[in-house]
C-alpha positions as CSV (number, residue, x, y, z in Angstrom):
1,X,27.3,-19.1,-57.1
2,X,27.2,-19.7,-53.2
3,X,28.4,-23.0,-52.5
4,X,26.3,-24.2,-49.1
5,X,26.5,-27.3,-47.5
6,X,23.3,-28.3,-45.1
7,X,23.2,-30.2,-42.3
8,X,20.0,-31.9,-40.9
9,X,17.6,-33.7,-43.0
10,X,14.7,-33.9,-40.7
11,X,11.5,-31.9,-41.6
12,X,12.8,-28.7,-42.1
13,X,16.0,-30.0,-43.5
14,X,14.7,-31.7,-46.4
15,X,12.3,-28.3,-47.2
16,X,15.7,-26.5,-47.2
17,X,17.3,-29.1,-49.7
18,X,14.9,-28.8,-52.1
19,X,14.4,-24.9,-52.0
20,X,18.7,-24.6,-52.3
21,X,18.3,-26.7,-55.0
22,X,15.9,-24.5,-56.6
23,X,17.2,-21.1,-56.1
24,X,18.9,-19.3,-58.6
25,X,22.7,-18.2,-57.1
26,X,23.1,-21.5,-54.8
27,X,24.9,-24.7,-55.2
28,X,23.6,-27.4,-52.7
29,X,27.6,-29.2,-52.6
30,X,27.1,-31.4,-49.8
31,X,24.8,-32.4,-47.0
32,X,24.9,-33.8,-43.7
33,X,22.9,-36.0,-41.1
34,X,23.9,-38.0,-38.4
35,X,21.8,-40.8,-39.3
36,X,23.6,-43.5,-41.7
37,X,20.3,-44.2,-43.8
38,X,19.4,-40.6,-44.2
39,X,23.1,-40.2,-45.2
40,X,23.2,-43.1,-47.6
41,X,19.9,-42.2,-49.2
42,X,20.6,-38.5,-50.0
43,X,24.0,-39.9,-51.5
44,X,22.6,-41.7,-53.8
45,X,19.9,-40.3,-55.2
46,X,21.0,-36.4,-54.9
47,X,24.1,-34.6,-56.7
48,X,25.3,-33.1,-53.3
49,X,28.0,-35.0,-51.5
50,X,27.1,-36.8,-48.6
51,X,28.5,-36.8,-44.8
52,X,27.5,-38.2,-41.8
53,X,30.3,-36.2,-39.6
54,X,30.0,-32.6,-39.6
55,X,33.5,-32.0,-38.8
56,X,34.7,-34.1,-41.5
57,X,32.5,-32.3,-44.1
58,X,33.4,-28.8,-43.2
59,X,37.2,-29.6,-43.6
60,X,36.8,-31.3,-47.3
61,X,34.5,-28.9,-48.7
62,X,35.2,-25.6,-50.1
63,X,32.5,-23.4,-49.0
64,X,30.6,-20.3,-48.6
65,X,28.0,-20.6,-46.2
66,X,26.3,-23.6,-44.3
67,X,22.5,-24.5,-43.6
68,X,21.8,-24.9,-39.8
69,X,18.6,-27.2,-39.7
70,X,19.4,-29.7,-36.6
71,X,17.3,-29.8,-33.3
72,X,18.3,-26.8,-31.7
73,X,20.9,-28.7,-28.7
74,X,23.5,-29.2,-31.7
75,X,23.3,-25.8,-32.9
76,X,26.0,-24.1,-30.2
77,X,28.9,-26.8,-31.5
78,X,28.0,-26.0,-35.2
79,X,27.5,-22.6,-35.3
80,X,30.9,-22.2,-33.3
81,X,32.8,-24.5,-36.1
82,X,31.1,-22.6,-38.7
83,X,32.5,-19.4,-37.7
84,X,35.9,-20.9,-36.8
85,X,35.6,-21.5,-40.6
86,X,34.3,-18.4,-41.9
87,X,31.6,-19.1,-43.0
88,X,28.2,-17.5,-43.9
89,X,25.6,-19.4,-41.4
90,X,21.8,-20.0,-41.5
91,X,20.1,-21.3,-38.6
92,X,16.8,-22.7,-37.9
93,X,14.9,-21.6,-34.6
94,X,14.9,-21.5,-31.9
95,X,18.6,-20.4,-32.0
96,X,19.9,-21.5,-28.9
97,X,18.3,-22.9,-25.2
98,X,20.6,-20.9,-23.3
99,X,20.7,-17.0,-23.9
100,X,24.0,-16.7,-22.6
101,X,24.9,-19.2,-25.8
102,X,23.1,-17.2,-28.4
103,X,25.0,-13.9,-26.8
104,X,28.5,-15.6,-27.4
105,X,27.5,-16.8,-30.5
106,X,26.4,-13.2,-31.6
107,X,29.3,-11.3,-30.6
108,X,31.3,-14.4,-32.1
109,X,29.9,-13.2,-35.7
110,X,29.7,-9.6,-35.2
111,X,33.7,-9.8,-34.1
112,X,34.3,-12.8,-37.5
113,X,32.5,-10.4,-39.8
114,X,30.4,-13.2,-41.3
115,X,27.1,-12.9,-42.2
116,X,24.2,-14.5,-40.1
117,X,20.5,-15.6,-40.1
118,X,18.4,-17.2,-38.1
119,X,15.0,-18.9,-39.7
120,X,12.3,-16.6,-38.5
121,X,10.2,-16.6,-41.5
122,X,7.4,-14.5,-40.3
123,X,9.6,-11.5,-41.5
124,X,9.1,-12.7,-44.6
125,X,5.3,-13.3,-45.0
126,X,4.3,-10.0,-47.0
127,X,1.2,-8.8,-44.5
128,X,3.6,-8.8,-41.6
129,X,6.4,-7.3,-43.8
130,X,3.6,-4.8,-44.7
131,X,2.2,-4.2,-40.5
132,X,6.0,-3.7,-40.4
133,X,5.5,-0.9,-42.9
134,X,2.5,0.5,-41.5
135,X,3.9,0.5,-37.8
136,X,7.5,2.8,-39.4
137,X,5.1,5.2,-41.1
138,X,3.4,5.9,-37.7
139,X,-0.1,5.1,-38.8
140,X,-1.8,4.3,-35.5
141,X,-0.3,7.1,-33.3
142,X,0.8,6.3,-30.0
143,X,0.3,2.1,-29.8
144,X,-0.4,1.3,-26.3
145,X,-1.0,-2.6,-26.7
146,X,-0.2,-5.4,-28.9
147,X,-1.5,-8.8,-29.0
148,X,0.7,-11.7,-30.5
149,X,-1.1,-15.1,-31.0
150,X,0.5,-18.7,-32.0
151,X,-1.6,-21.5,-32.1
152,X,-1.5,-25.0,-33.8
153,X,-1.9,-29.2,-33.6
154,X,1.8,-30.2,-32.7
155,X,1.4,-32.0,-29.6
156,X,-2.1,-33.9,-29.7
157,X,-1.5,-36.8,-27.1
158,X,0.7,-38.1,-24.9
159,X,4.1,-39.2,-26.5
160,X,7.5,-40.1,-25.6
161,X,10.7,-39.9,-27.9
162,X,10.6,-36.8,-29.8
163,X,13.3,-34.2,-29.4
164,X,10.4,-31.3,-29.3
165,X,8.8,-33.2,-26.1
166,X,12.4,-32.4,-24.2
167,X,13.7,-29.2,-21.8
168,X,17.0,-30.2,-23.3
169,X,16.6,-30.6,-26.5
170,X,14.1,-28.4,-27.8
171,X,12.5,-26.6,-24.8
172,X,8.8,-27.0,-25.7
173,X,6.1,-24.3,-27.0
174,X,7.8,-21.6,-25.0
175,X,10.9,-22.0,-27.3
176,X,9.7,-23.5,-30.6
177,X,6.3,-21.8,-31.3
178,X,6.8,-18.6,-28.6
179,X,9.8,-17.3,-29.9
180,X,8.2,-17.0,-33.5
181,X,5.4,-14.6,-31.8
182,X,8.5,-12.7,-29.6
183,X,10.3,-12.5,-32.7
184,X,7.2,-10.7,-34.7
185,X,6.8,-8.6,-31.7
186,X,10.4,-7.5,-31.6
187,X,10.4,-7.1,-35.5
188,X,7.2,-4.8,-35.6
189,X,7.3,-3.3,-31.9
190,X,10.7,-3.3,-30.3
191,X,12.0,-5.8,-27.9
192,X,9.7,-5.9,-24.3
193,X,11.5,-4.1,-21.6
194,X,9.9,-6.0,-18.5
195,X,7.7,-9.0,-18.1
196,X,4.8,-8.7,-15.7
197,X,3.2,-11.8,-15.5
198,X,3.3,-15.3,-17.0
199,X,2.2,-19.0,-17.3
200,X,2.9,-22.1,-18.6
201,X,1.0,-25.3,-18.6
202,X,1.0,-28.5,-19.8
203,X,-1.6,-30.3,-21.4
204,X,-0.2,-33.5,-23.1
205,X,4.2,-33.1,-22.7
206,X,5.6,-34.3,-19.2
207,X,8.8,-32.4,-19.2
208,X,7.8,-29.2,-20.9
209,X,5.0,-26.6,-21.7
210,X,2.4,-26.6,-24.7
211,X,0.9,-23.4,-23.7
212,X,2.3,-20.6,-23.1
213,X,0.6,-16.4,-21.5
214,X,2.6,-13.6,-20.8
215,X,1.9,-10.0,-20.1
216,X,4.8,-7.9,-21.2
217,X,5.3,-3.9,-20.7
218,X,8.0,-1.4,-22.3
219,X,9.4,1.7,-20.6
220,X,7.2,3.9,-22.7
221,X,3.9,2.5,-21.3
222,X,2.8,-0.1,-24.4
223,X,1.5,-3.4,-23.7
224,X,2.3,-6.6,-24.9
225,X,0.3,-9.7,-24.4
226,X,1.7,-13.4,-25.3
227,X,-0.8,-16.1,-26.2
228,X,0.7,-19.1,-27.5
229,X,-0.8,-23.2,-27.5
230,X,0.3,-25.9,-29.6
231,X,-2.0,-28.6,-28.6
232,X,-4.5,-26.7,-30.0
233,X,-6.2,-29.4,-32.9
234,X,-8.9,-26.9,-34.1
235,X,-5.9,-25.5,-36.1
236,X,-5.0,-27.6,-38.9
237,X,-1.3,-26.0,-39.4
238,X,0.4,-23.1,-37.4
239,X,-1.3,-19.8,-37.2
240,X,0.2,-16.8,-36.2
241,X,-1.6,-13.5,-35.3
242,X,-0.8,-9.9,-34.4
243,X,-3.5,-7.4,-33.4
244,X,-2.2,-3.5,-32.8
245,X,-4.2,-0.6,-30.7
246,X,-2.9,3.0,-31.0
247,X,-4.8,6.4,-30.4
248,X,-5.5,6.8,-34.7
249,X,-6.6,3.1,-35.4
250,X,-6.1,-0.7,-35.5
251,X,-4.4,-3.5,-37.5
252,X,-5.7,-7.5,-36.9
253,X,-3.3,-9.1,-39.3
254,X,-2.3,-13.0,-40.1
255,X,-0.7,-14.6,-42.6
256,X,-3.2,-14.4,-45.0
257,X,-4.5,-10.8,-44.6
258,X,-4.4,-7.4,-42.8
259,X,-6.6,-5.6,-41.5
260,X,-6.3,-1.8,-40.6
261,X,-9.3,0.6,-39.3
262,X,-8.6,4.2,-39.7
263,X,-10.0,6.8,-37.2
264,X,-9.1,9.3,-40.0
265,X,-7.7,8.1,-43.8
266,X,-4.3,8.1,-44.7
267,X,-4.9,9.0,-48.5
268,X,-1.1,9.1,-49.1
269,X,-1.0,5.6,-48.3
270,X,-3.8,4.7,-49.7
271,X,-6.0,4.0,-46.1
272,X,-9.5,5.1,-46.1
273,X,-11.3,6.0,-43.2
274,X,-13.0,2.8,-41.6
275,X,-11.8,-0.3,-42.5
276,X,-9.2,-0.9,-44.8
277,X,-8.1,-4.8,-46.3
278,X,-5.0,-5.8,-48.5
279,X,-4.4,-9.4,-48.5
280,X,-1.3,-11.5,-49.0
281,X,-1.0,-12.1,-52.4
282,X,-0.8,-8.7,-53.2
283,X,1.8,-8.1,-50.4
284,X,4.0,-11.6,-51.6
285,X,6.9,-11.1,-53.9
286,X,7.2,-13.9,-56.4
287,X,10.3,-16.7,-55.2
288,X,12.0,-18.9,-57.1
289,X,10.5,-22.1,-56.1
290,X,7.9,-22.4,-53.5
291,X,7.0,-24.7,-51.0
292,X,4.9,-24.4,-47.7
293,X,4.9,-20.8,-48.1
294,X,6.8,-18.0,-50.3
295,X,8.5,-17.4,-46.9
296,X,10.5,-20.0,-46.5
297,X,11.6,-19.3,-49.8
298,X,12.6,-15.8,-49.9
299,X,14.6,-16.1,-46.1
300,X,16.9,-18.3,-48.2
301,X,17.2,-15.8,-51.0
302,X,17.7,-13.2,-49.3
303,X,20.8,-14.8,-47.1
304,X,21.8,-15.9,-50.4
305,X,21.8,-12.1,-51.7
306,X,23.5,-11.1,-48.4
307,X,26.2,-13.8,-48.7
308,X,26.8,-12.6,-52.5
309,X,27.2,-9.3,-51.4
310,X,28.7,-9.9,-48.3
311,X,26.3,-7.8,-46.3
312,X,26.3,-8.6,-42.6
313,X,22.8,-6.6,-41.9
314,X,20.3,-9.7,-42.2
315,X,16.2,-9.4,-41.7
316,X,16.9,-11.9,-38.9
317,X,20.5,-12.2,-37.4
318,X,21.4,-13.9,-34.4
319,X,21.5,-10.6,-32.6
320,X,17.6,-10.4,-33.2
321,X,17.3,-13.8,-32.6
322,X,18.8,-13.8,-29.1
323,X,16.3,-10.7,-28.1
324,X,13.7,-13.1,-28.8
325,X,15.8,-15.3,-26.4
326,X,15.7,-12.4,-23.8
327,X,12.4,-11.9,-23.3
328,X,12.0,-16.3,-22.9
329,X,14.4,-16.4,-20.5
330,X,12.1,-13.5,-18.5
331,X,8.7,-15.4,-19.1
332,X,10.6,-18.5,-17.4
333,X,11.3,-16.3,-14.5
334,X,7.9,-14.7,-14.1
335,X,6.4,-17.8,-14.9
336,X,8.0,-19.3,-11.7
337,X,6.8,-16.8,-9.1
338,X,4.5,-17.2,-7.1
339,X,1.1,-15.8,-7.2
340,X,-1.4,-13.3,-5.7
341,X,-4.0,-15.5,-3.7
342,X,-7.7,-14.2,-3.9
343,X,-8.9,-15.0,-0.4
344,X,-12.3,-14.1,1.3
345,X,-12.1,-10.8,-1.0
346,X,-8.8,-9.9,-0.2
347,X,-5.6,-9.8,-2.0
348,X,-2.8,-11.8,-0.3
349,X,0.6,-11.7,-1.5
350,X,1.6,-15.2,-1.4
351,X,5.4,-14.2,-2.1
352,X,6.8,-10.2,-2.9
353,X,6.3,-9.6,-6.6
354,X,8.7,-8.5,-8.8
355,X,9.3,-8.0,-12.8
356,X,11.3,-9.8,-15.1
357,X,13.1,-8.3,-17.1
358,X,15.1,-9.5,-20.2
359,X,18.7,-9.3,-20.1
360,X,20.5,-6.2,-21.5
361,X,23.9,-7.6,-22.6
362,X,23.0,-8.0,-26.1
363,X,21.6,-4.6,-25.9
364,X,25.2,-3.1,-24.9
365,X,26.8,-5.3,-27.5
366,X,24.8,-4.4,-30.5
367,X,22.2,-1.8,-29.8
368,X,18.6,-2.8,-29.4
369,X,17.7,-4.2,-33.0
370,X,14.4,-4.7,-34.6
């Protein structure tokens, strides 16, 4: 059995209690929240011990691996102890709000040996395991542009108070719904070398964006475009969306289906010429216990199997996570230049233009993952 202590019972917190308590292979010893009710309640009404101070329960517990579900300004701090502990670590997204964090944290448990995950479930809904799939067997040809989509009703009026409505705690739509799209992207594509052009607006926050457009390029030619909005209420949950061009066909795929057309069929994989659709539940492997979504189930099987088996080489480690980071850090940047000026039918360069491009360290370090 892995023995895993989790710390955080907000939203996402209390989904990951229930699904350690459900999964075959995991004991849910203790938990951990800041808040003294939370702490209490969880106490005495669960079998896991309960803390209030992190410190204090990593030094009385005997464990195996930790659950990282805080808001993402306390994950530097825990990640580090974790590690100074040797311990396996999952932690929720975004991973850090500074990439030069998520780098240190990175080499940190490359250098420790432990293993590592970060919560990007989309690489483990089955249609974008299977465009995944598609994508390695090189069924499109030469892809020269991809479209990555995020939309959904988080911020629907004006408010004040909560930790995703602050640059320094959780860094807005860029860094909480964004990064899931950069991290498909990177996972089915490869990691954007430049950044060409960007925005990001407000429509309800104060201090940070709710919308986010980027135009992104690699060194081969491809295309990438970014559109992300989470004050969007036609959307009753989040939605996430990939569409692929190459020179042999297109895939449109979501979480519920894909969609692939075929300038010629693929009869050894089963693709006809035309349209081709497989949908989800045929792509889904069964979980253990589910809840929102197989997804969130089988990310926290499969660290378990990787902890078991002490198998560093995660779906989703923080050196994947931090590419994500990268190319964030480079929409910021573009996003902050000025632009072109339309004027009288003439282009006028308001300020010399330039492209951002997302930092290489974690490149060097660890080789450019997918």
């Amino acid at each position: 059995m892995v023995r895993v202590a989790l710390v955080g019972l907000g939203k996402m917190g209390i989904s990951h209690q229930a699904i350690l308590n459900s999964t075959s292979g995991i004991e849910l010893v203790a938990t951990c929240d800041s808040t003294p009710l939370v702490a209490s309640v969880m106490g005495r009404y669960t079998k896991a011990r309960s803390y209030s101070d992190y410190a204090e329960m990593l030094a009385k517990e005997p464990l195996d691996a930790v659950v990282i579900a805080t808001p993402p300004k306390a994950h530097v701090p825990m990640v580090e102890a974790a590690i100074a502990k040797g311990l396996a670590i999952f932690c929720e997204k975004p991973f850090v709000l500074e990439t030069a964090d998520g780098i240190a944290l990175a080499k940190a448990a490359e250098t420790a040996g432990i293993v590592n995950q970060v919560g990007y479930h989309y690489r483990f809904v089955g249609s974008f395991v299977h465009v995944k799939s598609l994508v390695d067997a090189g069924i499109l040809g030469r892809i020269h542009h991809v479209t990555a989509e995020a939309y959904g009703p988080v911020v629907l009026r004006p408010k004040t108070g909560s930790w995703r409505g602050s640059k320094q705690t959780g860094g807005g739509a860029l860094y909480d719904y964004a990064t899931h799209a950069l991290d498909l992207l990177n996972y089915c594509v490869g990691r954007p070398d430049t950044v060409l052009s960007a925005s990001l607006g407000s429509v309800f926050s104060e201090e940070v964006d709710d919308e986010v457009y980027a135009l992104m390029g690699y060194d081969d030619g491809m295309t990438a475009t970014l559109q992300v909005n989470w004050s969007d209420e036609s959307y009753r949950k989040m939605s996430t969306k990939l569409t692929l061009y190459g020179t042999k066909g297109k895939i449109i795929a979501d979480r519920q289906e894909v969609q692939v057309y075929m300038r010629e069929p693929r009869p050894d994989l089963g693709l006809n010429q035309g349209w081709n659709v497989r949908y989800t539940t045929e792509l889904t492997e069964p979980v253990d216990y589910y809840l929102r979504g197989e997804e969130y189930s089988a990310q926290i099987e499969h660290f378990a199997r990787h902890v078991a088996a002490g198998d560093k080489a995660t779906r989703s480690t923080f050196a994947t996570a931090v590419e994500a980071d990268m190319t964030v850090d480079a929409i910021r940047a573009a996003a902050t230049r000025d632009a072109i000026r339309i004027d009288d039918g003439e282009m006028v360069a308001a300020s010399t233009q330039t492209r951002a491009r997302p930092r290489t360290g974690l490149a060097r370090l660890f080789g450019k993952s997918q």
